[in-house]
N, C-alpha and C positions, 0 to 999 in steps of 0.2 A: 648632465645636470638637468635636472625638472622643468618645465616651463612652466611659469605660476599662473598656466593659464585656465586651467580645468575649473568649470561650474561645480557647486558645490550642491546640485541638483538635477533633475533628470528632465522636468516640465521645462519648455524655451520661453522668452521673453521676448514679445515683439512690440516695439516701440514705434509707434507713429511720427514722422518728420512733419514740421512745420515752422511758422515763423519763432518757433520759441525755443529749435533746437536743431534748426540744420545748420548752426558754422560748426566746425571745424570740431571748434575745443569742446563744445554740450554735447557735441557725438560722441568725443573721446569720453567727457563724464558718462552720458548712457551707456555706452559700451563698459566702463570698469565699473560700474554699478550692478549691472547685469544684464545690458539689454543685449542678446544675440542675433536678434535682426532687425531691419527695419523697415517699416512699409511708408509709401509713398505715396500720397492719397491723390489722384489725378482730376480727383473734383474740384481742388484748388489750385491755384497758381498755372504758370504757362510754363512751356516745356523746356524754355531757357532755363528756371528756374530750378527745373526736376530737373534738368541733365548738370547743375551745377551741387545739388542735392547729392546724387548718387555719385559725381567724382570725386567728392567729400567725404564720400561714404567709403571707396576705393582706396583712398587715399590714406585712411583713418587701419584701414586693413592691410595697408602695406606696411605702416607703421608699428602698429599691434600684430603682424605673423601669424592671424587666424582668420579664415574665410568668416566671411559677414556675409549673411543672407540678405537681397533687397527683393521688397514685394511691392510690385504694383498694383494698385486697387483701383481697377475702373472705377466710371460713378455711374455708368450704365444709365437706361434712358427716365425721366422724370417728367410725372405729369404734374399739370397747374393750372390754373382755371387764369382767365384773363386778366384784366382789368376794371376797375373802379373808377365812376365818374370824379369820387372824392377822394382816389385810391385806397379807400376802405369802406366797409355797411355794416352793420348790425343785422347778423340772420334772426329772428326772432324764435326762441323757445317753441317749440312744439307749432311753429305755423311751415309753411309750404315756401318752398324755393326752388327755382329752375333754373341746370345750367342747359345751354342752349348754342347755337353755334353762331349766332348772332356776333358780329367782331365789336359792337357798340361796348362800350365802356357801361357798366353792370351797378347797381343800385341795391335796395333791401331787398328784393324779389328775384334779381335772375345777375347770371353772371356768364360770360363768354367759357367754354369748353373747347381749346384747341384742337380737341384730339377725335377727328371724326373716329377713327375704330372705335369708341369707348359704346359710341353710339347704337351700334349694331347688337351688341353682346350684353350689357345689362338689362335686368329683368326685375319684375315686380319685388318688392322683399329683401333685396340686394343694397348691400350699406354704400357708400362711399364716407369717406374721412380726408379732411381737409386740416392743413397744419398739424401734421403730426399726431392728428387724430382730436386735437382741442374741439373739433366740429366736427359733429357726426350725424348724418342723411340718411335716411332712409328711399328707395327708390318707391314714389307712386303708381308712377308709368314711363314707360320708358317710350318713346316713338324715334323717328328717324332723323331729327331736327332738336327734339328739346327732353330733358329727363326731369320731370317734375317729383320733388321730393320733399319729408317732410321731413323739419330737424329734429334728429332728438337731444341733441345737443347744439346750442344756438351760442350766440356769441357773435365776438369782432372779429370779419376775416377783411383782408388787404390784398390788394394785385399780386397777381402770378403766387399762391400762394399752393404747396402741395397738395395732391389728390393722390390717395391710396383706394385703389380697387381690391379688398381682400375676398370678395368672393365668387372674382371670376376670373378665367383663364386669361389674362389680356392681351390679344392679338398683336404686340408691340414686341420687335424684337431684340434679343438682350443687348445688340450692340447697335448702337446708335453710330451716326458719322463720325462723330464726338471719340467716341470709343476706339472708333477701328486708327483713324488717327492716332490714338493714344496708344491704345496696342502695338500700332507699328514703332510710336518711339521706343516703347520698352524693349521690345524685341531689339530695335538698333543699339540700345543702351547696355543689353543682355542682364537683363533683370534676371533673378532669378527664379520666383514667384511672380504671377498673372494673377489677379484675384477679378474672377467674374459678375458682376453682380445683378440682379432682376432675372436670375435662373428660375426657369418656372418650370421647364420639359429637357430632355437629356437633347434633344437637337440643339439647343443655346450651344451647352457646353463641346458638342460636333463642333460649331461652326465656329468656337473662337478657338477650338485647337489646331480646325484645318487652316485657319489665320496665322498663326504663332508659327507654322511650318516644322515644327520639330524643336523649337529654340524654348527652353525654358520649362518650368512646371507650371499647369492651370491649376487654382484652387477655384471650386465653385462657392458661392457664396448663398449660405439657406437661410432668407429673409422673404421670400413670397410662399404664401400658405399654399398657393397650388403648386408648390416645388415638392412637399411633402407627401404628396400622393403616388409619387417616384422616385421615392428619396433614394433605396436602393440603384434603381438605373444611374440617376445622378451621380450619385457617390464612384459608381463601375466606371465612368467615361472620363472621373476627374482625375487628378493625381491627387490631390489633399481637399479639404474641405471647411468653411468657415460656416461657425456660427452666430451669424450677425444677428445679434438680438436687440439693434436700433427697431429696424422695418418688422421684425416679427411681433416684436412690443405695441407697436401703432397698430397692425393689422390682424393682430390676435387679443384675447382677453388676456391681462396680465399672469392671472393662474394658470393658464395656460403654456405661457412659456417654459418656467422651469423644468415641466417633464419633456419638454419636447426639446429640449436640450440635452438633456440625459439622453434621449431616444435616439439626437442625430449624434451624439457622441458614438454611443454606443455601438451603432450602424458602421461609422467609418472606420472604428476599432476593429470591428471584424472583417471589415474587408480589408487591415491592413492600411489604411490611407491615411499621412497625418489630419489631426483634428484640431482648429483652434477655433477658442472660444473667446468671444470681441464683445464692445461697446459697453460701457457704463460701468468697470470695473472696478474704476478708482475714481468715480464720478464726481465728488468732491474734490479733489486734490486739483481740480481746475484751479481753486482759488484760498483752499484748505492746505496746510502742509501735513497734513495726518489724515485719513481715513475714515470714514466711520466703520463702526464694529461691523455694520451687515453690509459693507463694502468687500470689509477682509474674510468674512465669511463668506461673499459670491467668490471669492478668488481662491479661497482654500477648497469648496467643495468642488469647483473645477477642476483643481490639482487632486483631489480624492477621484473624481472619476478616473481622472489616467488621461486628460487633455493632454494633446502633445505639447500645444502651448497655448499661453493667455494674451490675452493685448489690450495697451496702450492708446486712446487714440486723441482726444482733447488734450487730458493728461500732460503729455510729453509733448502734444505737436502746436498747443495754444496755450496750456495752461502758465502759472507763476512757481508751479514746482517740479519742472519735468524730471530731476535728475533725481529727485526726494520721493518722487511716485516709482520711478526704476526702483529704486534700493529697496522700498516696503515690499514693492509686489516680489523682489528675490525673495526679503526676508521670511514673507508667508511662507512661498514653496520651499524653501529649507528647511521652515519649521515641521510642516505637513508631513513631508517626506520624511524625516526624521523620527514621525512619529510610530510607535510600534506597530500599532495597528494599520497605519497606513497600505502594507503590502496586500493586505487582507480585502482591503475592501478597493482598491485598485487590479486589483484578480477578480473583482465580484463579475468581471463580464468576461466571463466566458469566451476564450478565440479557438476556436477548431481551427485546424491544420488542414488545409487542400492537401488536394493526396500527392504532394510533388516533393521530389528531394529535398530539394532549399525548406520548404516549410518542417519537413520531417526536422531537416537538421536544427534551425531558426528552435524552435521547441526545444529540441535536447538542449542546445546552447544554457536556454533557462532552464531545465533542469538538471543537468550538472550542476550550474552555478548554483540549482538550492541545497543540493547535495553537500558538494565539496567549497569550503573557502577559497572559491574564486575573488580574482581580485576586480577582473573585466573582463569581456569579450572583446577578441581583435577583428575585426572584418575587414576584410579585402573586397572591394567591389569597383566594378566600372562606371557599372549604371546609378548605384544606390540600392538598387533593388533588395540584395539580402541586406543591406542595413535597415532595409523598412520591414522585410519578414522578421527580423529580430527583435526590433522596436514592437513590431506587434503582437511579440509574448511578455512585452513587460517585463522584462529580468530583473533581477536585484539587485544586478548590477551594471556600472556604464559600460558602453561599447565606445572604441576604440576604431571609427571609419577610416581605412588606412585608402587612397585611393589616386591615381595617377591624375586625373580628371579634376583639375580647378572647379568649374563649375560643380561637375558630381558635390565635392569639397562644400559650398557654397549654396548646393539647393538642400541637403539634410540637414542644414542648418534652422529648420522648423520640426526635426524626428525627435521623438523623445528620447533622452538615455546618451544621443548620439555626439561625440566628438570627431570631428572630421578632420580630417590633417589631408593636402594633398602631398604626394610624393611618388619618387617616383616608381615606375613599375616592378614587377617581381618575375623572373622567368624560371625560377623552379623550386619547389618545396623544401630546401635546404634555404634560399634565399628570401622564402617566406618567414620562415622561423626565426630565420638573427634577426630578418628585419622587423618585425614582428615585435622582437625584445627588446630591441634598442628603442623603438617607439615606445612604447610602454614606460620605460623606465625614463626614454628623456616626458614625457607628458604627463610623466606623476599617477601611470595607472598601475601601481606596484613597487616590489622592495625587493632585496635580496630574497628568495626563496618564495616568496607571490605564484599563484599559478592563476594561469590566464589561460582562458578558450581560443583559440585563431580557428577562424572559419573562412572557407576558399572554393576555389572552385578549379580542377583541374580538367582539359590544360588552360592556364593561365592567359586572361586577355580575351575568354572565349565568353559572352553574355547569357547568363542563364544557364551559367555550367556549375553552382555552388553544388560542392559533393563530398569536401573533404573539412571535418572535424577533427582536429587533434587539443590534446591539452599540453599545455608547457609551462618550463619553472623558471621562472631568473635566479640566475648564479649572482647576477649584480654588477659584475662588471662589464657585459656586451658594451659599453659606449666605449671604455677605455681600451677595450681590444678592437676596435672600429673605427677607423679615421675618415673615412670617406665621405663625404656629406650625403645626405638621406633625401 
């Protein structure tokens, strides 16, 4: 019999945990609404908290019989200018303000700058942005003590209030104590997603994979503008990739963003690497039970590029409608997907095939399936690996991640297309194929006479050995001639 668990869509759903939705029972709603994973924001709460979060989450996945992906999201390092004799000033429009490293508590004119590196590297002509960018500086002169600047944006700023450096490399590294701390919980917790954030050069991403020790997938996080002058290295050292379009928004001009979104999309699609797309999606619905129109339009034209997945973060994790903001954002991408034209302009980018077997095969996969009425692709994998070359030709239709490996199970749960089942192993191509069919038929990816792709790798168990494409039919009945549990 079927499991009525299969998405009715190929884009993932990632929902943010927080005080509005981590008991128990609003996980179980996000999760039958549609949320397929969830990420765990480390900038909040303490780790009593997160590790009571994600047993919840565990717990919710023992319940429901399908891997749940959990993402950890550093909060990576943060700058802030000090303190206020009044704990706030009035910068003046167009007049002159210095931060300086003075610890004295700060006035209309100058304000404490904790962070001697800042001091060294900024240069004439050089912005800084404070709160989120509401107040915007221009650099005068930069010396080795104080950075005199002129506002061109003035206003009310308040103690320890953010500083964005967008136009220069900032010698601060991506993991703070804070972090590495936090990394180790995750890794102890066995998250399944690492999400890195303040990546600016592919050594960040070195150094928090050499941290993680093997345990888990890194996503890098592209919200600093001098990340994008690497984005390719970036994207090669990570395993998947975000695009955080909180800090890109503050440290870039608004028109700005949209293409450069498309750009890091499009980037990690060709190298294969999940891609999701974050912050302000359903930005309303903090306190709205509906969306606005150019809400569902940022989240559909994310779903038209071919995002692996979208996410959730106020929304679900503080907002008054997290479970009403899950169900609209399915709703979208079932509509999108659905739509004719959809395949067409989700192909618009172009993936060449490296010259390796898996990839040759990963390709045919989808072209059979435009060929012939396929019903799915089956994949056999240890690593994940051929379920993400496959993923990365967009097929027309779902894959079917059959895989021994819980985690495996567990971390594709951000691939597009992908349904992940773990079970157990296959020791020869006759044991591939029934099993193969009985999954398919108990997971509702086909009918009596359905033909299906299985793709593998022989001999069996070996990593990086995908070689073997066959197509197959269901007779219908594999579960009733099959009693043995899977």
């Amino acid at each position: 019999m079927a499991q009525p668990d299969k998405r009715d869509r190929k884009v993932k759903i990632l929902a943010t945990v927080g005080p509005a939705s981590r008991s128990p029972e609003m996980l179980e709603k996000l999760f039958h609404a549609g949320a397929d994973a969830f990420r765990v924001n480390m900038s909040h709460g303490d780790h009593a908290t997160h590790a009571e979060t994600i047993a919840n989450i565990r717990a919710l996945e023992a319940k429901v019989k399908r891997p749940i992906t959990v993402l950890c999201d550093l909060q990576g390092p943060k700058l802030r200018v000090g303190t206020f004799r009044e704990g706030r000033a009035v910068i003046r429009h167009s007049g002159h303000f210095t931060l300086d490293r003075n610890p004295e508590p700060g006035d209309e004119t100058r304000v404490c700058l904790p962070h001697p590196e800042l001091f060294g590297i900024l240069q004439k002509g050089q912005r800084l942005l404070i709160d989120d960018g509401k107040l915007r500086l221009r650099v005068i002169r930069a010396e080795a003590d104080s950075i005199l600047c002129s506002a061109e944006v003035g206003g009310v700023i308040s103690d320890r209030k953010g500083v964005n450096v967008p136009d220069a490399v900032v010698p601060v590294p991506a993991l703070t104590e804070k972090d590495r701390r936090d990394l180790a919980f995750a890794v102890e917790h066995m998250a399944d997603w690492i999400a890195l954030s303040f990546v600016q050069r592919p050594e960040d991403v070195a150094e928090a994979r050499r941290l993680m020790g093997g345990q888990g997938a890194l996503m890098a996080k592209i919200e600093k503008p001098a990340a994008i002058s690497r984005l390719e290295e970036i994207i090669e050292l990570s395993d998947g990739i975000m695009v955080a379009r909180g800090d890109l928004g503050v440290e870039l001009n608004p028109e700005e963003v949209p293409p450069l979104q498309k750009r890091i999309v499009e980037s990690a699609r060709r190298q294969g690497k999940p891609v999701v797309v974050a912050t302000q999606m359903l930005e309303s619905m903090i306190e709205a039970p509906t969306p606005t129109r150019a809400e569902v339009s940022d989240v559909a034209n994310a779903v038209y590029d071919g995002a692996d997945a979208v996410m959730l973060s106020a929304e679900t994790a503080a907002g008054a409608w997290p479970e009403e903001a899950v169900a609209i954002m399915n709703r979208i991408a079932v509509q999108v997907e659905s739509d004719p034209g959809y395949g067409a302009r989700v192909h618009f980018i172009e993936t060449l095939p490296d010259p390796t077997t898996s990839d040759a095969l990963a390709q045919a996969c989808a072209s059979i399936a435009q060929t012939l009425p396929i019903a799915g692709i089956i994949v056999f994998t240890g690593s994940g690996s051929t379920a993400r070359r496959v993923a990365r030709e967009r097929p027309g239709v779902p894959m079917l991640v059959l895989t021994p490996s819980e985690r495996t199970a567990r971390k594709v749960g951000l691939l597009w297309g992908a349904h992940a089942v773990a079970t157990k192993d296959i020791g020869s191509f006759e044991e591939m194929i029934a099993k193969g069919k009985r999954m398919a038929l108990r997971h509702d990816f086909g009918v009596a006479g359905s033909k299906l792709v299985a793709l593998a790798g022989v001999p069996f168990g070996t990593p990086g050995a995908t070689n073997l494409l066959h197509v197959v039919t269901l007779v219908g009945d594999e579960l009733k001639r099959h009693q043995a549990a899977d």
